[in-house]
PyMOL Python script that loads the backbone (N, CA, C, O; Angstrom):
from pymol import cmd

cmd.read_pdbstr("""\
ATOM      1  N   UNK A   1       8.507 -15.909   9.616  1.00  0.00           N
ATOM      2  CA  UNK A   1       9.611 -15.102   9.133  1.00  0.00           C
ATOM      3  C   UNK A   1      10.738 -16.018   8.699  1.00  0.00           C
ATOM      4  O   UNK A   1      10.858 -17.047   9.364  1.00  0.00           O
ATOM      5  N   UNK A   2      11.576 -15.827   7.711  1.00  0.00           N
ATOM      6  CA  UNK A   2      12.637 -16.510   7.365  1.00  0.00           C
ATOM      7  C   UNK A   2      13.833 -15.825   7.603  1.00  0.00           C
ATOM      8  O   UNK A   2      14.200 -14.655   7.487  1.00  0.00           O
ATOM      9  N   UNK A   3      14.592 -17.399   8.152  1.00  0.00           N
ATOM     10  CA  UNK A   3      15.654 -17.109   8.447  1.00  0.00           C
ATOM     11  C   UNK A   3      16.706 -16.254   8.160  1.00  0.00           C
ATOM     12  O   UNK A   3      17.533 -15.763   8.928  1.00  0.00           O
ATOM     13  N   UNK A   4      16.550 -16.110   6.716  1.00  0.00           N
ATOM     14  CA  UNK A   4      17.327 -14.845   6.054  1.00  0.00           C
ATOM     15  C   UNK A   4      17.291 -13.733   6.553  1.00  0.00           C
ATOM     16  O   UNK A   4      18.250 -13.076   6.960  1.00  0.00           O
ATOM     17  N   UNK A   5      15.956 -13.397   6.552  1.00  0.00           N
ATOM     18  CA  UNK A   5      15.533 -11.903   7.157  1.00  0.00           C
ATOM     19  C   UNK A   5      16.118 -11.721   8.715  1.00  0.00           C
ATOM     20  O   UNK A   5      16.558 -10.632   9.085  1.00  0.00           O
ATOM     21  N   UNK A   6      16.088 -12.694   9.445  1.00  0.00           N
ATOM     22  CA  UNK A   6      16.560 -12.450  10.604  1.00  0.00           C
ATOM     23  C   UNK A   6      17.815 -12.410  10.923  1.00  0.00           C
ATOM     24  O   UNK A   6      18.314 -11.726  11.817  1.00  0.00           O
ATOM     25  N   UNK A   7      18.496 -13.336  10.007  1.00  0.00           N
ATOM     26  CA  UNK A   7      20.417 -13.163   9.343  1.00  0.00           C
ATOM     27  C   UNK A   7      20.156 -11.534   9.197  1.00  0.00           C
ATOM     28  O   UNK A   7      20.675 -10.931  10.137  1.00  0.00           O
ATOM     29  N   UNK A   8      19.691 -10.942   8.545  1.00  0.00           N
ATOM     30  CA  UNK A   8      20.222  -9.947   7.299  1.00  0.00           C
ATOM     31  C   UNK A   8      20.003  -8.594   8.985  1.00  0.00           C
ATOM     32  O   UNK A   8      20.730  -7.657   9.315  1.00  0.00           O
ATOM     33  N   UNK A   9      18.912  -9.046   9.531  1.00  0.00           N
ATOM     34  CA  UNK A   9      18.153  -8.157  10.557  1.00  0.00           C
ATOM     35  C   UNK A   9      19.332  -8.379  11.807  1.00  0.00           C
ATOM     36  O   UNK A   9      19.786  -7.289  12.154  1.00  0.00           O
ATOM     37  N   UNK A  10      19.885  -9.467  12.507  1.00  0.00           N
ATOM     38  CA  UNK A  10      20.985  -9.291  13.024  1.00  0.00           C
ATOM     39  C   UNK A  10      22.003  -8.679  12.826  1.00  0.00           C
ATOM     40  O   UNK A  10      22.490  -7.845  13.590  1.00  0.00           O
ATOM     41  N   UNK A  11      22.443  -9.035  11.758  1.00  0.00           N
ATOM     42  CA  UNK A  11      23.802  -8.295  10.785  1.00  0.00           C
ATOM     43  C   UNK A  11      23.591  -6.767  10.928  1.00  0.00           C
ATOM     44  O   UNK A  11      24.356  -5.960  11.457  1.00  0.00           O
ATOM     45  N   UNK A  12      22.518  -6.565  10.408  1.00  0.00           N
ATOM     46  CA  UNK A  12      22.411  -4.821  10.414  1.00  0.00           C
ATOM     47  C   UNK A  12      22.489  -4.466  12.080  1.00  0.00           C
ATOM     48  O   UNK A  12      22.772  -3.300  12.356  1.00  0.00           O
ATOM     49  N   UNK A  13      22.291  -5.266  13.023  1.00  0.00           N
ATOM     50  CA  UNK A  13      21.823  -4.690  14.834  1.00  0.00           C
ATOM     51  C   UNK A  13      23.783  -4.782  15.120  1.00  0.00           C
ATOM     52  O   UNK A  13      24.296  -3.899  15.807  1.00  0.00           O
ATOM     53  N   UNK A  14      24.348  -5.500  14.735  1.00  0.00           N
ATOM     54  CA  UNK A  14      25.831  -6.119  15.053  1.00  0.00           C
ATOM     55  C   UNK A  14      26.782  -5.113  14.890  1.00  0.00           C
ATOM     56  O   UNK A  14      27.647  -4.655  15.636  1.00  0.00           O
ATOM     57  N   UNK A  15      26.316  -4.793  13.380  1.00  0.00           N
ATOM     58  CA  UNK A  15      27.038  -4.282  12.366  1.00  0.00           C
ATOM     59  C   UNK A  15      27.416  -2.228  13.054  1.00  0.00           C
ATOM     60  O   UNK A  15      28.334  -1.409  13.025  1.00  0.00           O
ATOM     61  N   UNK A  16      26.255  -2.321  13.475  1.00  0.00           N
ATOM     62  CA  UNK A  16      25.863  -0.475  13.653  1.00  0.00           C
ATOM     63  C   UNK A  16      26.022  -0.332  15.441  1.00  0.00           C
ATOM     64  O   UNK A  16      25.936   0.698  16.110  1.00  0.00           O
ATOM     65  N   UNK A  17      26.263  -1.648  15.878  1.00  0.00           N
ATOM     66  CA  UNK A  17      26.249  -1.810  17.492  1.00  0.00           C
ATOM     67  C   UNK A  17      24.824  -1.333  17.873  1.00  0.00           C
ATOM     68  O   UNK A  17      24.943  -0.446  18.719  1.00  0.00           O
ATOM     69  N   UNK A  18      23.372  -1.602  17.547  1.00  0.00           N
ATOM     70  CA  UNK A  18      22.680  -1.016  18.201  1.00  0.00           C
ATOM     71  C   UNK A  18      22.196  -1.078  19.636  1.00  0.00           C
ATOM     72  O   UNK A  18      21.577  -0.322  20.385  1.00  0.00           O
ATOM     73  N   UNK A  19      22.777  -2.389  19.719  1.00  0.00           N
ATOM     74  CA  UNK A  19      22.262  -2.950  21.401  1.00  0.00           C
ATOM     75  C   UNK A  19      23.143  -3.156  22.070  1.00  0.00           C
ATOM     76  O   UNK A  19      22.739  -4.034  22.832  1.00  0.00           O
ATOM     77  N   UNK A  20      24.733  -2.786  22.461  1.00  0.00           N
ATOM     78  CA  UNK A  20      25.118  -2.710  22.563  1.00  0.00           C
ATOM     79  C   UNK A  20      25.427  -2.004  24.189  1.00  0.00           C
ATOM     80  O   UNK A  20      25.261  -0.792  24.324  1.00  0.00           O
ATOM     81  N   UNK A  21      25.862  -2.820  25.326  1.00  0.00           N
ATOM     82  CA  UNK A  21      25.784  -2.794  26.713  1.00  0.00           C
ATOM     83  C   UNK A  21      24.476  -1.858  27.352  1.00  0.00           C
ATOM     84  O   UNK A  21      24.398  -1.124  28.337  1.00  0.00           O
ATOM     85  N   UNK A  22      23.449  -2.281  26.235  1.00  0.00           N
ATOM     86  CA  UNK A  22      22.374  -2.296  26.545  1.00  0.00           C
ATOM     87  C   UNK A  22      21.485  -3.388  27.313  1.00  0.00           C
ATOM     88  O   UNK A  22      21.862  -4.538  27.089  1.00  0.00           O
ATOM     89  N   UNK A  23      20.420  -3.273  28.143  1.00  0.00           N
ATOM     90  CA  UNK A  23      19.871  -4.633  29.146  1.00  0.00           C
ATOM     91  C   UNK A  23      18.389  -4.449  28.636  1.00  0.00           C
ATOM     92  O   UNK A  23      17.697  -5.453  28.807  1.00  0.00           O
ATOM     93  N   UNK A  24      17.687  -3.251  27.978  1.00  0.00           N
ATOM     94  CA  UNK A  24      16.332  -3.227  27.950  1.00  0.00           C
ATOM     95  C   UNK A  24      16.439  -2.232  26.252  1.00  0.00           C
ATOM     96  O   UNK A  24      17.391  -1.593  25.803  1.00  0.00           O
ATOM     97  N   UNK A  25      15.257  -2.431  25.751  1.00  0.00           N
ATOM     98  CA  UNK A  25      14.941  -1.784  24.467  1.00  0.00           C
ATOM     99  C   UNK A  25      13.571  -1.768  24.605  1.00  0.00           C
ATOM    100  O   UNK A  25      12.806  -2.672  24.940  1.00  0.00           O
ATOM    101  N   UNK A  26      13.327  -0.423  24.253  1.00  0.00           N
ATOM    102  CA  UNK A  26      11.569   0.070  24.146  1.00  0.00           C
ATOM    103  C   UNK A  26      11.089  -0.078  22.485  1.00  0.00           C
ATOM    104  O   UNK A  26      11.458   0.707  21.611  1.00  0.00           O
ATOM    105  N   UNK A  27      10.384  -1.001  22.306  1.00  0.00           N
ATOM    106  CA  UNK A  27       9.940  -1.308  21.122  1.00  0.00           C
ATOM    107  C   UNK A  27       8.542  -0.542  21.087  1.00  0.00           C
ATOM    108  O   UNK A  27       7.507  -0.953  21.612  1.00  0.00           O
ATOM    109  N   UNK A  28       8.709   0.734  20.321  1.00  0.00           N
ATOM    110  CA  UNK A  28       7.620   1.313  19.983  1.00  0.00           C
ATOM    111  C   UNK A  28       6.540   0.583  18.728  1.00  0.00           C
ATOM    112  O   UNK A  28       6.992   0.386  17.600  1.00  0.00           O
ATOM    113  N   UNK A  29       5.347   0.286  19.018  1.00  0.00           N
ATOM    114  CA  UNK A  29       4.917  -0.202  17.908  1.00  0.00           C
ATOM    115  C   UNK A  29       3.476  -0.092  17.530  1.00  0.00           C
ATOM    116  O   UNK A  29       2.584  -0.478  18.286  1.00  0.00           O
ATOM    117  N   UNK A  30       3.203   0.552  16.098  1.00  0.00           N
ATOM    118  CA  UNK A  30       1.945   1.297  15.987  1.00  0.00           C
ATOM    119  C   UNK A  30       0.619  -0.367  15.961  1.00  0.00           C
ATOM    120  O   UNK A  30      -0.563  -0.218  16.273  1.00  0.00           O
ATOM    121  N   UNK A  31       1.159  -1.645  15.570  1.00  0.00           N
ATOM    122  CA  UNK A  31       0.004  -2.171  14.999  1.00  0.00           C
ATOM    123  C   UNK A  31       0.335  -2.762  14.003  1.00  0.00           C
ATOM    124  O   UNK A  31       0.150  -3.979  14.030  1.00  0.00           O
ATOM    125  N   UNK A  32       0.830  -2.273  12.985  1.00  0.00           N
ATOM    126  CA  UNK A  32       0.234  -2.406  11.599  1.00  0.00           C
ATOM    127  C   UNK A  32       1.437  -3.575  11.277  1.00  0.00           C
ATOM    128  O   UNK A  32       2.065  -4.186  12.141  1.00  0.00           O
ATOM    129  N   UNK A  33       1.607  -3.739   9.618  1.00  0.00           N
ATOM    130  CA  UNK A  33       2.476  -5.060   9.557  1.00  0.00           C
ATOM    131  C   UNK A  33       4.064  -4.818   9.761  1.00  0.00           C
ATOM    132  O   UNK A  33       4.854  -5.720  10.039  1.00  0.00           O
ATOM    133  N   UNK A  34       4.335  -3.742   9.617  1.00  0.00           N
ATOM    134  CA  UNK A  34       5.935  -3.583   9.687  1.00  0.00           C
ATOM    135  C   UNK A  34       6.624  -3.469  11.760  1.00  0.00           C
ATOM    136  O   UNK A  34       7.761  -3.678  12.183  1.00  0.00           O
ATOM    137  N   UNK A  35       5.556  -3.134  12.412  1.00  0.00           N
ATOM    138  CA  UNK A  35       5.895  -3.260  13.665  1.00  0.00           C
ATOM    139  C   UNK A  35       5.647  -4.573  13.818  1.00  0.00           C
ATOM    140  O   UNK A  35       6.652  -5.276  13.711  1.00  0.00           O
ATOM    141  N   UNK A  36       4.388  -5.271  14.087  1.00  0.00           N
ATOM    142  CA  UNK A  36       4.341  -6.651  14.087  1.00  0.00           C
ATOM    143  C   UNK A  36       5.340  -7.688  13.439  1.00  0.00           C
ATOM    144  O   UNK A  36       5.419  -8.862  13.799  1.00  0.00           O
ATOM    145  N   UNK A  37       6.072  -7.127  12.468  1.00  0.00           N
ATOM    146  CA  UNK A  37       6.581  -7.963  11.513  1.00  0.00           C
ATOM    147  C   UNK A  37       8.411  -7.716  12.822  1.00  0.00           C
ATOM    148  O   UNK A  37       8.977  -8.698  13.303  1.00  0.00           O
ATOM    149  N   UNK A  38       8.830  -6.443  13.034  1.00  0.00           N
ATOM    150  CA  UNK A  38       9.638  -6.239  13.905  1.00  0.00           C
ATOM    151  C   UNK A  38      10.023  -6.639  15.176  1.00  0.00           C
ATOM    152  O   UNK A  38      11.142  -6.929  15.599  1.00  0.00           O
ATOM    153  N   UNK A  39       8.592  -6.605  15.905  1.00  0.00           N
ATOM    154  CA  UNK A  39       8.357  -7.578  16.865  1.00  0.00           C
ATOM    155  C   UNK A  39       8.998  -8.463  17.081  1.00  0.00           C
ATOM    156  O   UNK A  39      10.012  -8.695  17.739  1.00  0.00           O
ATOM    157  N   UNK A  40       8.060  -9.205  16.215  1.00  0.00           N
ATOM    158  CA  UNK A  40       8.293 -10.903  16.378  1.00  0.00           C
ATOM    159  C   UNK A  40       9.669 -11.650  15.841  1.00  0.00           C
ATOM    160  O   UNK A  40       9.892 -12.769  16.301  1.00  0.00           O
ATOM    161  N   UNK A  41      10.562 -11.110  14.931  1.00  0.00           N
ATOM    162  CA  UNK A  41      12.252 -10.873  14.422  1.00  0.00           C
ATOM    163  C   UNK A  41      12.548 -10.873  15.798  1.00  0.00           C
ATOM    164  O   UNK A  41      13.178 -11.840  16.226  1.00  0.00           O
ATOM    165  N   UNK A  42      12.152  -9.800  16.729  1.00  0.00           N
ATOM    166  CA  UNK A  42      13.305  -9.109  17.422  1.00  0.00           C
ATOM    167  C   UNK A  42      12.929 -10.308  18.985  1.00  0.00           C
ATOM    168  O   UNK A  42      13.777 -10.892  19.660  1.00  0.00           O
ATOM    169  N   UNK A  43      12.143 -10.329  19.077  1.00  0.00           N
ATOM    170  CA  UNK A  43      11.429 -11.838  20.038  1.00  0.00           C
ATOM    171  C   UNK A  43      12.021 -12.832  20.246  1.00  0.00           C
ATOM    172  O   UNK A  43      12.333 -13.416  21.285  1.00  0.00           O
ATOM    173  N   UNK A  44      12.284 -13.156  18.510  1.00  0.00           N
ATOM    174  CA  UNK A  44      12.694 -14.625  17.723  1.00  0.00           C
ATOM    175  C   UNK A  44      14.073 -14.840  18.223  1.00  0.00           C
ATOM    176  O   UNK A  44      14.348 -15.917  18.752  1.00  0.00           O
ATOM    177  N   UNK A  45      15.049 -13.816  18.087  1.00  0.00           N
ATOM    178  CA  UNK A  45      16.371 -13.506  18.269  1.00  0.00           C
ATOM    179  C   UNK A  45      16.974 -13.936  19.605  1.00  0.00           C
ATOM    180  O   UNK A  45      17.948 -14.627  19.904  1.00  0.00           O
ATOM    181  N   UNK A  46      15.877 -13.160  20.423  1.00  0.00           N
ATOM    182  CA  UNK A  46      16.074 -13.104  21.512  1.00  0.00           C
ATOM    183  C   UNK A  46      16.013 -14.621  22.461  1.00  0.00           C
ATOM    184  O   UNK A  46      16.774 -14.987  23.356  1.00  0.00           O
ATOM    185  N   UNK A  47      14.716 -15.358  21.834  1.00  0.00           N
ATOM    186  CA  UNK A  47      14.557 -16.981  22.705  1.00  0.00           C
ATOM    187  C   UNK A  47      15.785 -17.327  21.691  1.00  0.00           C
ATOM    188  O   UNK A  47      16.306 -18.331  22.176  1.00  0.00           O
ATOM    189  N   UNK A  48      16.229 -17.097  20.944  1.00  0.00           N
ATOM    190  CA  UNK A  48      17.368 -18.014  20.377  1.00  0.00           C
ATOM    191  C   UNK A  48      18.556 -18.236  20.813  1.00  0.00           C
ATOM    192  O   UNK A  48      19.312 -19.184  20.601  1.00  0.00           O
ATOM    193  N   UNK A  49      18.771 -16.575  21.922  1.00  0.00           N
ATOM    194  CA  UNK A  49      19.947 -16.401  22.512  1.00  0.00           C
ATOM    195  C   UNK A  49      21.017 -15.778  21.259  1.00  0.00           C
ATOM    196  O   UNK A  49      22.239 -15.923  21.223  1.00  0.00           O
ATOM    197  N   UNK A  50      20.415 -15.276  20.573  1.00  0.00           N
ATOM    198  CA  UNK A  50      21.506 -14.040  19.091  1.00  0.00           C
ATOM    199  C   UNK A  50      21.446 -12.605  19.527  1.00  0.00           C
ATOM    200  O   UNK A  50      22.048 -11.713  18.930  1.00  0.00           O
ATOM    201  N   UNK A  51      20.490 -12.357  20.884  1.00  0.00           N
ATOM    202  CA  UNK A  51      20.116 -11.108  21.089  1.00  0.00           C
ATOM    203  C   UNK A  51      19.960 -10.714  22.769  1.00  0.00           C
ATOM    204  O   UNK A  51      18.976 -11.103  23.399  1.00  0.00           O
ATOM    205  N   UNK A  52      20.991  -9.943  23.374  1.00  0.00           N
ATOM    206  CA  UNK A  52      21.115 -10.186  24.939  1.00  0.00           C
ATOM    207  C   UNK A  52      20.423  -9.000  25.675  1.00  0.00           C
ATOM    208  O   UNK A  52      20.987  -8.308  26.523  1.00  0.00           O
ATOM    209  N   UNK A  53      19.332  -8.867  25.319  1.00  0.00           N
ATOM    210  CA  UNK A  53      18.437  -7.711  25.770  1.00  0.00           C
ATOM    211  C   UNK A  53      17.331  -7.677  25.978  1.00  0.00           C
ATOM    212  O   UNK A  53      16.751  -7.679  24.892  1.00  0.00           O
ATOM    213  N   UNK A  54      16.699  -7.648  26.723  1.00  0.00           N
ATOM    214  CA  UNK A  54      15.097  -7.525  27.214  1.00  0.00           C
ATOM    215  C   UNK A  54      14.437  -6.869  26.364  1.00  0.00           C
ATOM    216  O   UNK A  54      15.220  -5.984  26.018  1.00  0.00           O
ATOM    217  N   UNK A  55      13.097  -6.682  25.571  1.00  0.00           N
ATOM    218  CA  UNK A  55      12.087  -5.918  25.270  1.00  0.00           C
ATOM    219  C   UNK A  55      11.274  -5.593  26.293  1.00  0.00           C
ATOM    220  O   UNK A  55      11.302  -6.283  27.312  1.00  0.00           O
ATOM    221  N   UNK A  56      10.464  -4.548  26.193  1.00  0.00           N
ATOM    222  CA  UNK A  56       9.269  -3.611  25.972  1.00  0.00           C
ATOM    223  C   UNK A  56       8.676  -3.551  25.643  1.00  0.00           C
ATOM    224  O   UNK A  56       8.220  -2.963  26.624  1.00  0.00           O
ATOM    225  N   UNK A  57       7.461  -3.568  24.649  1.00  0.00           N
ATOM    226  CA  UNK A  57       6.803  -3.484  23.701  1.00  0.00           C
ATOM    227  C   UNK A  57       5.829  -1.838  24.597  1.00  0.00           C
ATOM    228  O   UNK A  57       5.547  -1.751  25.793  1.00  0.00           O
ATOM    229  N   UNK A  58       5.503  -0.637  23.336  1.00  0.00           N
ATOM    230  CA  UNK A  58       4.713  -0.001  23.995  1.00  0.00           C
ATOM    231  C   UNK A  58       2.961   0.039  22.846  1.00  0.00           C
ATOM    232  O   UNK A  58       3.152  -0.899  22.072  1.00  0.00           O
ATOM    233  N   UNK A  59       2.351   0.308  22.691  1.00  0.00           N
ATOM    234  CA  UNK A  59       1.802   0.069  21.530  1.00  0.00           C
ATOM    235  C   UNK A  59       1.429   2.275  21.551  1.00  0.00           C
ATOM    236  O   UNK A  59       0.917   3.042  22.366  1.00  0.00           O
ATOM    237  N   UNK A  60       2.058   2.425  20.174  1.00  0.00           N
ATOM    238  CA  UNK A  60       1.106   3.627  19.303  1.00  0.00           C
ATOM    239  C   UNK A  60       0.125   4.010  18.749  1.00  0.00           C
ATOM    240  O   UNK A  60      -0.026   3.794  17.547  1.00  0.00           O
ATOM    241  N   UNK A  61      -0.565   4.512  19.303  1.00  0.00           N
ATOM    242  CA  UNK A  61      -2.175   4.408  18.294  1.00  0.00           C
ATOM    243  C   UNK A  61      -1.741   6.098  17.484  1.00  0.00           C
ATOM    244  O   UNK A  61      -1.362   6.990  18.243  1.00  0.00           O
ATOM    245  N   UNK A  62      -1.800   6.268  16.593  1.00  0.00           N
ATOM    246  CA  UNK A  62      -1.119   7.759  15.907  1.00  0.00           C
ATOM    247  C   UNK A  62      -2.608   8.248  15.190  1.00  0.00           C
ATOM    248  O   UNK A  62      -2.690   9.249  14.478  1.00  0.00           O
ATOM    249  N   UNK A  63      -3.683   7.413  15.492  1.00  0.00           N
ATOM    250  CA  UNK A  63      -4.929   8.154  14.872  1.00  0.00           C
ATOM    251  C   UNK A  63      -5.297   8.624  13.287  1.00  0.00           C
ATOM    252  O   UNK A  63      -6.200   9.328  12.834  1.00  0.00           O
ATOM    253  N   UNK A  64      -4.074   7.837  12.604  1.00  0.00           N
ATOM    254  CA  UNK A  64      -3.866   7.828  11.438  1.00  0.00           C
ATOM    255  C   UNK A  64      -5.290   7.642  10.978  1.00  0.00           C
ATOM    256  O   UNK A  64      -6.008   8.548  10.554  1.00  0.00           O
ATOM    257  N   UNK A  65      -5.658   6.247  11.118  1.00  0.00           N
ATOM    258  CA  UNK A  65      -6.889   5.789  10.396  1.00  0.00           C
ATOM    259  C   UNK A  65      -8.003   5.935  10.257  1.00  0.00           C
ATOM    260  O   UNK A  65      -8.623   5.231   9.460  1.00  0.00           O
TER     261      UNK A  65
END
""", "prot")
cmd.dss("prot")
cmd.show_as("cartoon", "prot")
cmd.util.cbc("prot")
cmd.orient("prot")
């Protein structure tokens, strides 16, 4: 992932307060590339110390396929 994206992906979490005197976040995630791709941003953030909140991860299977 590039750095940009994770600039642009902070900015938007900062910006809207989403995590905000929050300690845990449930990362719902079906699989496919846009959760995986979310994931690992939101992971990245976090060992970096840009992001002061624990994950979750739960996985969705929605039977789509």
């Amino acid at each position: 992932m590039s750095d940009k994206f994770e600039n642009k992906l902070l900015g938007f979490i900062n910006a809207n307060g989403l995590f905000e005197k929050i300690d845990r976040v449930l990362l719902a995630v079906s699989g496919g590339a846009g959760s995986v791709a979310m994931t690992h941003v939101l992971c990245r953030l976090r060992q970096a110390g840009r992001l002061h909140c624990d994950f979750v991860v739960a996985h969705i299977n929605h039977g789509l396929r």
